[in-house]
C-alpha positions in Angstrom: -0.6 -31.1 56.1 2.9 -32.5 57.6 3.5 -34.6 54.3 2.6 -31.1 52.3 4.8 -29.1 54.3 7.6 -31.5 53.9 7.3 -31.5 49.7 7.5 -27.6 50.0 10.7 -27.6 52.5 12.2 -30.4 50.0 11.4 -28.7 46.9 12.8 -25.0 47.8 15.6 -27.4 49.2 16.2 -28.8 45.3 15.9 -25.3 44.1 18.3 -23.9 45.9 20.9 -26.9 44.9 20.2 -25.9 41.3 21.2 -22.2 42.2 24.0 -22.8 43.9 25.2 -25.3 41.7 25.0 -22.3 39.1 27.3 -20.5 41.1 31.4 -19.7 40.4 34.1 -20.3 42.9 33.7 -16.9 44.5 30.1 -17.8 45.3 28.8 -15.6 43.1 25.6 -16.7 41.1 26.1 -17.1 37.7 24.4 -14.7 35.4 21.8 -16.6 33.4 19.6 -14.8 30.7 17.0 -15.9 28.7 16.8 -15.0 25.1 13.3 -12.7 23.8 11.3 -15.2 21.5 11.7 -14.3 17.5 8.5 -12.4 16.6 7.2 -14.5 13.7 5.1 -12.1 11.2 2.7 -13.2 9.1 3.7 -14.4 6.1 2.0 -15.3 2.7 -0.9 -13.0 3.4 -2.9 -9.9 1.8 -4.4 -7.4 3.7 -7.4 -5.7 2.4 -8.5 -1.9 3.3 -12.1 -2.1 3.2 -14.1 1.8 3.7 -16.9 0.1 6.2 -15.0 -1.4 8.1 -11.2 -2.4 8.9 -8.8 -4.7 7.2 -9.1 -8.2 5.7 -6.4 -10.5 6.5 -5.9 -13.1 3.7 -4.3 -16.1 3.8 -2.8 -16.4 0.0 -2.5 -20.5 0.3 -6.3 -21.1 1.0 -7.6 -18.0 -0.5 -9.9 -17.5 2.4 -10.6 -14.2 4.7 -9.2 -15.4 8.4 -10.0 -12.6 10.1 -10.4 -8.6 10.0 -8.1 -6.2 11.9 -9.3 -2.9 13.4 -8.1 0.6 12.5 -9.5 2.9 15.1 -10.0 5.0 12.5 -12.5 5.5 9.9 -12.7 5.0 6.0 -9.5 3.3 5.8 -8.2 3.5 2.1 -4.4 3.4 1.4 -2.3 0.8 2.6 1.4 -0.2 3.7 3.8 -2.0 5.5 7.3 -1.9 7.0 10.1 -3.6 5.6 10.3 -6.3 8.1 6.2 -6.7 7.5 5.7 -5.8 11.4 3.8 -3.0 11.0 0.8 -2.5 8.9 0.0 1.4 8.0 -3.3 3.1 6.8 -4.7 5.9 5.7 -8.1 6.8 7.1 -10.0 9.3 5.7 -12.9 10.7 8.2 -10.4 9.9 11.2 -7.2 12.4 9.2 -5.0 9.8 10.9 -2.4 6.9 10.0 -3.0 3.8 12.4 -0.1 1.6 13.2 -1.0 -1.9 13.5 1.3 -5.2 15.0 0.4 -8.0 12.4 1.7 -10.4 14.5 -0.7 -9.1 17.2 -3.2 -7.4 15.4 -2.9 -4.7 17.8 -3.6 -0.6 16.8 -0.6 0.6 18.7 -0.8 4.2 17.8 -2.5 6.7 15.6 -0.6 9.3 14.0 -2.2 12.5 13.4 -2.0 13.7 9.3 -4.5 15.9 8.1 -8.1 16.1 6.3 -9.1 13.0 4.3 -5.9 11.8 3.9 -5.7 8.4 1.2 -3.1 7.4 -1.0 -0.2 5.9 1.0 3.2 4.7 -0.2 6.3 3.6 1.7 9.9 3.9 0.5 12.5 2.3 2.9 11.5 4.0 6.8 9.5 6.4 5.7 5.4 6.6 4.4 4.4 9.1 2.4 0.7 10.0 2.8 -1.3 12.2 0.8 -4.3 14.0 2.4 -6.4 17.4 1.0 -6.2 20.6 3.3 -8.8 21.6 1.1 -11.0 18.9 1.6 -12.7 16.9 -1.0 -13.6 18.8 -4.4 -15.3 17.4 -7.4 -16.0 20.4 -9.8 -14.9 20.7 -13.5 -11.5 21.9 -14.1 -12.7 24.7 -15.7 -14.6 25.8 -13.0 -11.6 25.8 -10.4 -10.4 29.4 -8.7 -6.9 27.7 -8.7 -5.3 30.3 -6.7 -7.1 30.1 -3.8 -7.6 26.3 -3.6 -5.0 24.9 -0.9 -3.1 21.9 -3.1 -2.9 18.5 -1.6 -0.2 18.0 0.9 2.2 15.2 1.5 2.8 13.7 4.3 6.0 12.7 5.3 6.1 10.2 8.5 9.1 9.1 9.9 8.7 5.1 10.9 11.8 4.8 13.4 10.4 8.1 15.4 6.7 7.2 14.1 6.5 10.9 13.7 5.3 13.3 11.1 8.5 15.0 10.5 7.5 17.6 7.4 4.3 17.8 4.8 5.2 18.6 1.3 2.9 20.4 -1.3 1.6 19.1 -4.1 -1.4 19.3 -7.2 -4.9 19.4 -6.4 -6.7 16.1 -5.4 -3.1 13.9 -5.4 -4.4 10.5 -6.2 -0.9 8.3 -7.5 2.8 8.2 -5.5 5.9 7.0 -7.3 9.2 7.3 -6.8 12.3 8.1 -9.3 14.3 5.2 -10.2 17.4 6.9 -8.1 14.6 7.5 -5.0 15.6 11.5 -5.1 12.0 12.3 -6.6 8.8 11.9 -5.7 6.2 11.8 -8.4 2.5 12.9 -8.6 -0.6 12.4 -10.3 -2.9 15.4 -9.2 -6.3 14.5 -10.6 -8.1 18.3 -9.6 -5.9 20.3 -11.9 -5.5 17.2 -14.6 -1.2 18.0 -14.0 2.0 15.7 -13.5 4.4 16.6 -11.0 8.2 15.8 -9.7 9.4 17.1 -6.2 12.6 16.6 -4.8 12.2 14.0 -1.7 15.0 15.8 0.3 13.7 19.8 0.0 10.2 19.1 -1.0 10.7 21.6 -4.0 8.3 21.6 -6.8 11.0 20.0 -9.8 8.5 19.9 -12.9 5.0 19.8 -13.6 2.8 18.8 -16.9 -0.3 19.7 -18.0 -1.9 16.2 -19.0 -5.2 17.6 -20.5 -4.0 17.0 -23.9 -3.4 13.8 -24.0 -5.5 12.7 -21.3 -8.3 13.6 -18.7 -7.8 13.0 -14.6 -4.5 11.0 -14.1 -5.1 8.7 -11.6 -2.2 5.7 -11.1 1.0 6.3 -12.1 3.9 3.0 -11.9 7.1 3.6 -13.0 8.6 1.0 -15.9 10.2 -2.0 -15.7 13.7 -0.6 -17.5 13.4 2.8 -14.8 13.0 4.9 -18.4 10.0 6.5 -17.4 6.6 6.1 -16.2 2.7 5.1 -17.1 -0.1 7.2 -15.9 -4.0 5.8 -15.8 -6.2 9.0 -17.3 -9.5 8.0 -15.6 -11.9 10.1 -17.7 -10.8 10.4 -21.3 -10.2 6.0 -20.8 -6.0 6.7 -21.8 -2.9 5.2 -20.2 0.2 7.7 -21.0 3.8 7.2 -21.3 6.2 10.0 -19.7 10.0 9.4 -19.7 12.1 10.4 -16.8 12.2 14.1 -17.4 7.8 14.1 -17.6 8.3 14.8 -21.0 4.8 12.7 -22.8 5.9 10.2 -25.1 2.8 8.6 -26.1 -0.1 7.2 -24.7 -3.0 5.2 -25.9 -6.9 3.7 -25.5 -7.9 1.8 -22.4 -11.4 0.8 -21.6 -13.5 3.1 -19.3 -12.5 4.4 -16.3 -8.6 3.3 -15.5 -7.5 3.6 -12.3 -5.0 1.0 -11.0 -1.4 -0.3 -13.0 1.0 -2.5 -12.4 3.5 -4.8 -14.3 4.2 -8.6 -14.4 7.0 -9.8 -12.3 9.3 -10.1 -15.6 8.1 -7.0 -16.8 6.2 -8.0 -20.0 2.5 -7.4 -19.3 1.1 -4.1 -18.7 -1.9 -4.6 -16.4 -4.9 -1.8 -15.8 -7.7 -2.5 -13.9 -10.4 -0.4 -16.4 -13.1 0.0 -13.3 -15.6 1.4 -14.9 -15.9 -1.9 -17.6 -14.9 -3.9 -15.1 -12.4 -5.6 -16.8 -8.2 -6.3 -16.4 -6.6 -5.3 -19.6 -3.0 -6.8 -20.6 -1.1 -5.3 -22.7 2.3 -5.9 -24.0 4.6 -3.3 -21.7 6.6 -2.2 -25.1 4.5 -2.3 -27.7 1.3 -1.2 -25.7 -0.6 -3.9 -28.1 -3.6 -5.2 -26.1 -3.4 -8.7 -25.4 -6.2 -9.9 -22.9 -9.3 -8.8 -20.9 -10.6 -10.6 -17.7 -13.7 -9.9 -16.3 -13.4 -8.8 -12.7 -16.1 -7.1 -10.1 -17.4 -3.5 -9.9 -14.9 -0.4 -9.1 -12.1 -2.3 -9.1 -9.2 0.3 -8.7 -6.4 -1.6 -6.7 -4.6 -5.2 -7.5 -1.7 -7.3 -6.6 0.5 -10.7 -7.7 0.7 -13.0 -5.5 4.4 -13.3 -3.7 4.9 -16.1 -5.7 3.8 -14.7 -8.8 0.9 -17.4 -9.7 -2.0 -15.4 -9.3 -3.3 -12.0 -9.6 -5.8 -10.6 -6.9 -8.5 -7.4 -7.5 -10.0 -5.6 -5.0 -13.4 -4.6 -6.2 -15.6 -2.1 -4.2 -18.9 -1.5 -5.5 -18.9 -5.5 -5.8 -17.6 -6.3 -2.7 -15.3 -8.7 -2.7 -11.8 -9.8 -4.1 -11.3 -11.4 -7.9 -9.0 -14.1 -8.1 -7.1 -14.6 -11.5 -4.5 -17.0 -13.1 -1.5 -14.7 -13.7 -0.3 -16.8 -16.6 -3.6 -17.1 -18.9 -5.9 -14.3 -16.5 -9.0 -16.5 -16.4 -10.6 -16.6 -13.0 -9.5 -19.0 -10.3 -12.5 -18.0 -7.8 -14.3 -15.0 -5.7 -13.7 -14.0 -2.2 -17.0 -12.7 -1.1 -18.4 -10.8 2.0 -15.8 -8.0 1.8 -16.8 -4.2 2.3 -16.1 -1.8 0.2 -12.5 -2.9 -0.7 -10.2 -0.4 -1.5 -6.3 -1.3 -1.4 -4.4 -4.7 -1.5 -0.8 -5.4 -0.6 0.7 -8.6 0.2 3.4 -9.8 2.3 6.3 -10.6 1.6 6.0 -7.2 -1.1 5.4 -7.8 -4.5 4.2 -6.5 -7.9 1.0 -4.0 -7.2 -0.6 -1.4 -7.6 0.2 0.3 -4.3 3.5 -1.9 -3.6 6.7 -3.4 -5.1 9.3 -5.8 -4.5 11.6 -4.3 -2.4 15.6 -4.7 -1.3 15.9 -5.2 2.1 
């Protein structure tokens, strides 16, 4: 025990030396602070919404599921992440929340109250925008709607420095698309329960223009704005019709899709017009100008939501009726492979942000 005690007494001895040693001429100790360790997000990764369960984390190099993050909440459906890819934000619709989630963690750090069955989630600089149905889900005819005494949809407007809903913003009936002007002063809508279009200013919330779309098209469902910022396209899920609406909403054309388009985005250079046509079960190219169809890939069952690849090589489709994610060459779209054992996919974003259907590149 003498030997012991003697190692302790020199040691403390040593340690001491080192803190005097530290010390100025007025004895004073010298201020010595350590810098916080860089948090390291994840990088080169998708994250999956999946309605049974949480989120799937992929890892874009291997194409392989390496693990699954929980919510807290239930039915998780739309998707998002803050600039610095930090925070991961969904939707869940049997919870009426938005859960907050550390990706470098994996961590739920909070939920944030929203309201009923709230899905569709896009985020523009610190803010998320979340829609969500006061109404609750409705699935009748048009014709059969009583209009005036339906609540509309609401947006959700949450705050991600304060992580705090700061205001809720009207909208259609059944909001089921999000986009944003090319100047970011609008907000625009595709309201799928009264088949209408609709602008809002992102400052006042006020209603700027809506369009009745059941002329040229039945139950508009994505919306992305173009590549030049002179307008926008909008899926119509039941008549099978993509249509073209400049700016001011005004329809410019529109034509025929295969069954059931839900989901559009464009090639990183803009070219290729891609809809994921669920019900066929096919990805449709099309030239973004012309609208002339170019290509079909095969792809799963209910595939609504897809993203590029960060590096613009591949093109990945969330399929939920099939389970799992469809891999696809984004230069010729033939298939690369199948990521199985998913659960009722829903949404798909990657980071770092690129072209999909529930994200873009973005300026940071």
């Amino acid at each position: 025990m003498a030997a012991r005690n003697t190692f302790l007494v020199s040691t403390a001895m040593f340690a001491s030396a080192l803190v005097l040693s530290a010390c100025g001429d007025s004895g004073e100790q010298a201020s010595v602070e350590s810098e916080p360790a860089a948090v390291v997000v994840p990088t080169n990764v998708a994250y999956v919404t999946n309605e049974d369960s949480g989120v799937s984390v992929v890892d874009l190099e291997t194409l392989t599921i390496t693990k699954t993050l929980e919510v807290g909440g239930a039915r998780p459906r739309g998707l998002g992440l803050t600039n610095d890819g930090r925070y991961l934000l969904t939707a869940n619709g049997e919870t009426n929340d938005m859960s907050v989630i550390d990706t470098t963690t994996g961590e739920i750090t909070r939920r944030i109250p929203l309201g009923p069955s709230p899905e569709f989630l896009r985020v523009l600089g610190d803010t998320a925008y979340v829609t969500y149905e006061p109404g609750g889900m409705r699935q009748e005819d048009v014709e059969d709607r009583d209009f005036e005494n339906e609540p509309p949809a609401e947006i959700a407007v949450v705050d991600l420095n304060t992580w705090t809903m700061t205001k809720s913003m009207p909208s259609g009936l059944e909001t089921e698309g999000l986009e944003f002007s090319p100047d970011r002063s609008r907000i625009i809508t595709t309201n799928e329960g009264d088949e209408t279009i609709s602008a809002y200013d992102l400052t006042s919330g006020e209603e700027i223009k809506t369009v009745d779309t059941r002329e040229q098209g039945r139950r508009p469902r994505g919306i992305m704005a173009l590549p030049d910022d002179s307008g926008y396209i909008v899926t119509m899920e039941t008549s099978s019709h993509i249509v073209q609406l400049d700016n001011d909403l005004n329809i410019v054309r529109s034509a025929e899709t295969k069954t059931g388009p839900n989901g559009i985005t464009f090639s990183p250079d803009g070219a290729h017009m891609l809809v994921a046509a669920s019900r066929d079960g096919v990805l449709q190219v099309f030239d973004t100008k012309t609208f002339e169809l170019l290509k079909e890939a095969p792809i799963g069952r209910r595939c609504w939501h897809f993203t590029y690849t960060p590096d613009g090589s591949k093109i990945i489709v969330a399929c939920g009726r099939s389970h799992d994610l469809h891999v696809l060459d984004a230069n010729d779209y033939t298939p690369i492979s199948t990521i199985p054992d998913l659960s009722l996919p829903w949404g798909i974003i990657t980071y770092p942000a690129t072209h999909g259907t529930l994200d873009v590149p973005r300026a940071h």
